[in-house]
Residue frames as qw, qx, qy, qz and C-alpha x, y, z in Angstrom:
[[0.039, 0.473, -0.648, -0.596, 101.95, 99.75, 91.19],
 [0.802, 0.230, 0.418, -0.360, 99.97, 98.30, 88.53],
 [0.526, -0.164, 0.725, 0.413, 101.24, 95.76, 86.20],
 [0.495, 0.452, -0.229, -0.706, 100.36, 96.50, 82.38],
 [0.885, -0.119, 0.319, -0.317, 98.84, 94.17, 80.43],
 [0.525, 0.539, -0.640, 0.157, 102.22, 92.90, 78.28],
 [0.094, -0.475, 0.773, -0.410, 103.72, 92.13, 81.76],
 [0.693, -0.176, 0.460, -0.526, 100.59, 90.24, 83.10],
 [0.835, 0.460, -0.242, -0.180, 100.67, 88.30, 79.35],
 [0.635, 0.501, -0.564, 0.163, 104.29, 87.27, 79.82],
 [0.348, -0.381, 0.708, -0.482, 103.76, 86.33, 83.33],
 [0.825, -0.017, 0.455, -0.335, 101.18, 83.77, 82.30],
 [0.743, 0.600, -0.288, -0.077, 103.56, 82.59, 79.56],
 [0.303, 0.524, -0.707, 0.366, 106.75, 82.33, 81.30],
 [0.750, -0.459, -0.459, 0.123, 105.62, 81.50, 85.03],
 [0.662, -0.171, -0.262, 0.681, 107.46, 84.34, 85.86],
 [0.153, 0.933, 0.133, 0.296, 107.77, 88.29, 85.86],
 [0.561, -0.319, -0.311, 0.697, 110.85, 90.34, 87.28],
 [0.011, -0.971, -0.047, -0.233, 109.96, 93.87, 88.20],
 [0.532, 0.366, -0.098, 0.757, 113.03, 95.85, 88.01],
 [0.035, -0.319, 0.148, -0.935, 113.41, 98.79, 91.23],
 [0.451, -0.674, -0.372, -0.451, 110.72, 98.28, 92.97],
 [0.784, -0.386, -0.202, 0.443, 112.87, 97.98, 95.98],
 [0.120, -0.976, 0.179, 0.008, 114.88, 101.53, 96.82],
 [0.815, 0.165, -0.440, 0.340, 118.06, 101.13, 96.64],
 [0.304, -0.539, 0.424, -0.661, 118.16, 102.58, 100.34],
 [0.838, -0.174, 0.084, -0.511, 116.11, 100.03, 101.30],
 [0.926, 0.195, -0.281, 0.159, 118.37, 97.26, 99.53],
 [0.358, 0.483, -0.590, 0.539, 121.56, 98.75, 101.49],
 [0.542, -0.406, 0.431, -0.597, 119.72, 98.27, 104.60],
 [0.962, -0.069, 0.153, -0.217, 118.31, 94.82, 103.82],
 [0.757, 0.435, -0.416, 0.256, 122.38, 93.93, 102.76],
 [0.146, -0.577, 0.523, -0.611, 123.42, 95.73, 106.30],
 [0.798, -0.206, 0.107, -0.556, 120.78, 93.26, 108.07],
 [0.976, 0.106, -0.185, -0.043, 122.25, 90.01, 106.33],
 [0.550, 0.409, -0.617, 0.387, 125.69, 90.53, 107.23],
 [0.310, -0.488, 0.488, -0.654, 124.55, 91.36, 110.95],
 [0.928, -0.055, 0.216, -0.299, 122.44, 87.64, 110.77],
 [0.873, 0.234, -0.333, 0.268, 125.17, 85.76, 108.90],
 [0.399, 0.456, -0.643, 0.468, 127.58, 87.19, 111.65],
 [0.597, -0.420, 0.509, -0.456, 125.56, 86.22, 114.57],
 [0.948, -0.016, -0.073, -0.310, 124.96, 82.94, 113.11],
 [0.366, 0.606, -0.639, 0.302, 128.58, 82.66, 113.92],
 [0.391, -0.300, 0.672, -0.552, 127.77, 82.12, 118.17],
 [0.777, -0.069, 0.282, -0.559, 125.65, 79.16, 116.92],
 [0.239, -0.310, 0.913, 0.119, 127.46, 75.46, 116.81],
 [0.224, 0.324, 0.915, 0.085, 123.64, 73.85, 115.43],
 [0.040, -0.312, -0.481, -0.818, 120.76, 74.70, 113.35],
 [0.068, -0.281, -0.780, 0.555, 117.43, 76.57, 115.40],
 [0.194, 0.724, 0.607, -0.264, 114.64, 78.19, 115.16],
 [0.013, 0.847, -0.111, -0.520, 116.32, 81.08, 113.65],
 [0.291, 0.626, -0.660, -0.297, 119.30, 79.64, 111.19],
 [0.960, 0.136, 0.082, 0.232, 119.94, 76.36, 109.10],
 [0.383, -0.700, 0.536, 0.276, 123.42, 75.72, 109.47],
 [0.804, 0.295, -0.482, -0.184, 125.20, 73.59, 106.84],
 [0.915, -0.346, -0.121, -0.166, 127.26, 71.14, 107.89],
 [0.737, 0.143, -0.112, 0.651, 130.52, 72.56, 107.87],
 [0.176, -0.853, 0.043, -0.489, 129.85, 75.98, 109.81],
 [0.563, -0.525, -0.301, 0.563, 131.88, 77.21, 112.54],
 [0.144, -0.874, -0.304, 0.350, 132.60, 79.90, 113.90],
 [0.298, -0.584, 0.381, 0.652, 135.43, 80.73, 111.84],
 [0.086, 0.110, -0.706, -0.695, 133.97, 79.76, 108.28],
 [0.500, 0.363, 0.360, -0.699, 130.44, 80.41, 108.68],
 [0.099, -0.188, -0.805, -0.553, 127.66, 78.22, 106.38],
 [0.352, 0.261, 0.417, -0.797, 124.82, 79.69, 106.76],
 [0.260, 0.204, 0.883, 0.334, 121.85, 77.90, 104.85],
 [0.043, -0.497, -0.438, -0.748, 119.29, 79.88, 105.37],
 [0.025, 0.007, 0.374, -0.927, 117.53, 82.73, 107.71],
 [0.182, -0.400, -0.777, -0.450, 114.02, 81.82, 108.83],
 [0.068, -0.880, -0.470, 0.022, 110.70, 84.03, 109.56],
 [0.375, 0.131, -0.158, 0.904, 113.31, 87.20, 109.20],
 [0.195, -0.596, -0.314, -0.713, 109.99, 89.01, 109.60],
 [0.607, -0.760, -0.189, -0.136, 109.62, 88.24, 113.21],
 [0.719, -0.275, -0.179, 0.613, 113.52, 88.51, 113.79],
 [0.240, -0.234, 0.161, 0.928, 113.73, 92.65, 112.36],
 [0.340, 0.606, 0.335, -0.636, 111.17, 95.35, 111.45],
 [0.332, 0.483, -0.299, -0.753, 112.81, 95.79, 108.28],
 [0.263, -0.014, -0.834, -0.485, 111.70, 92.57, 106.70],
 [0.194, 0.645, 0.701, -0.234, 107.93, 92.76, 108.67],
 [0.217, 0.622, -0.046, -0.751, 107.89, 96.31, 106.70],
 [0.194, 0.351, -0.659, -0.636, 109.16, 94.62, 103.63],
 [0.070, 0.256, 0.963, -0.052, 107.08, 91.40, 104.05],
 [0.209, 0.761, 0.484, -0.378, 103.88, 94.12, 103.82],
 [0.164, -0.443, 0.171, 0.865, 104.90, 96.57, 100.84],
 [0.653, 0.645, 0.143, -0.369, 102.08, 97.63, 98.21],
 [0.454, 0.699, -0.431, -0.347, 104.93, 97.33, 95.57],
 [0.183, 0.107, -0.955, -0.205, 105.64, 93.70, 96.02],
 [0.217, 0.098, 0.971, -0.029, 102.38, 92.57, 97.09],
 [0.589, 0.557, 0.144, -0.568, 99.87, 94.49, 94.14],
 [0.267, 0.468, -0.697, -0.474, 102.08, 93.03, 91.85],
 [0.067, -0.057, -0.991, 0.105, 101.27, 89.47, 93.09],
 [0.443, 0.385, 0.585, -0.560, 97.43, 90.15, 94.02],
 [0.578, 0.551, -0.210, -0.563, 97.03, 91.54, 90.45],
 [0.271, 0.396, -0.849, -0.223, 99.17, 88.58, 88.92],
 [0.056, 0.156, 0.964, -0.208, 97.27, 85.89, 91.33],
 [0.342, -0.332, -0.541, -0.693, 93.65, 87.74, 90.74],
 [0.505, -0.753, -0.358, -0.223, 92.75, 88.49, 94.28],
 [0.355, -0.776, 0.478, -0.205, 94.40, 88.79, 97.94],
 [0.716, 0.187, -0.602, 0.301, 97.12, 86.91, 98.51],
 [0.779, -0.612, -0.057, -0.126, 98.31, 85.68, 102.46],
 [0.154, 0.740, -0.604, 0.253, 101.44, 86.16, 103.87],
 [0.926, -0.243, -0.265, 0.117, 102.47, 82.60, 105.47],
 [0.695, -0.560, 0.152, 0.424, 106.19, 83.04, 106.41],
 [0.446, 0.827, -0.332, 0.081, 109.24, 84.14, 105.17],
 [0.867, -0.258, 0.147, 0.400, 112.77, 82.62, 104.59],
 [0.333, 0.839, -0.395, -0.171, 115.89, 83.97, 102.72],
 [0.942, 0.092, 0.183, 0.267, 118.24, 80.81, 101.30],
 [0.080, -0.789, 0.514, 0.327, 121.90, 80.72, 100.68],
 [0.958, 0.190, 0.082, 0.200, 124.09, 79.00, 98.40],
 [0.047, -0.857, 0.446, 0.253, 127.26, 79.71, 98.72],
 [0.453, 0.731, -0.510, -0.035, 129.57, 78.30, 96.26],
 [0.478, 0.337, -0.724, 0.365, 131.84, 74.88, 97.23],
 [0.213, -0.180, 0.745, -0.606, 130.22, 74.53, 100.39],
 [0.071, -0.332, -0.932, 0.126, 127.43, 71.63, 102.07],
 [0.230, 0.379, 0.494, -0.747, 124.59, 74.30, 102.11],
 [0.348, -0.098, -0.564, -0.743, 122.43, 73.44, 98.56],
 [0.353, 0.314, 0.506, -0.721, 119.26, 73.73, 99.00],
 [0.314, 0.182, 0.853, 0.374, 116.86, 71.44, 96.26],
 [0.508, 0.007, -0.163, -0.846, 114.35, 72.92, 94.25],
 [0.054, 0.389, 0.842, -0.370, 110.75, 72.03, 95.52],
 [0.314, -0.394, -0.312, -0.806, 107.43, 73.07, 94.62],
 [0.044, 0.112, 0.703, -0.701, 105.91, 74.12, 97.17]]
């Protein structure tokens, strides 16, 4: 997918861009199916690990999940998604070459609970 140039313009203006769809919405009911299956294992787990930040009020009965890290090496579908032409031409074209995949996370915030997570520039 190639970005026109309006989009590229108001990316270097804003610091942003949201492409609308680019994601199936198959695809999204799977990658919602996925999170509830990781936010309910993260149930069996009493401390944070390689896999899950806990907050600091999780148990098993009122799960705080903070956040779900490298999902790409825990489930195909986010190494599939973690590779798709339609999120990463958007970004080559927007950055102006190849771009490197480092890791991947997915943060929570849930509402009333110990699990914020600060903004950082990374």
């Amino acid at each position: 997918m190639a970005l026109n140039a309006s989009q590229v313009e108001f990316y270097h203006k804003n610091g942003y861009l949201i492409l609308e769809n680019i994601i199936d919405a198959d695809t999204l009911g799977k990658i919602r199916m996925k999170i509830d299956e990781f936010m309910q294992f993260s149930c069996l787990f009493k401390s944070s690990n390689s896999m899950f930040d806990l907050g600091y009020s999780h148990s098993m009965d009122s799960p705080c999940l903070r956040r779900l890290k490298d999902l790409h090496t825990q489930d195909r579908l986010f190494f599939d998604l973690s590779r798709s032409n339609s999120i990463i031409d958007p970004v080559a074209q927007l950055l102006g070459g190849i771009v490197r995949f480092d890791h991947s996370k997915l943060d929570f915030k849930p509402p009333g609970r110990d699990a914020a997570i600060q903004w950082h520039q990374d």
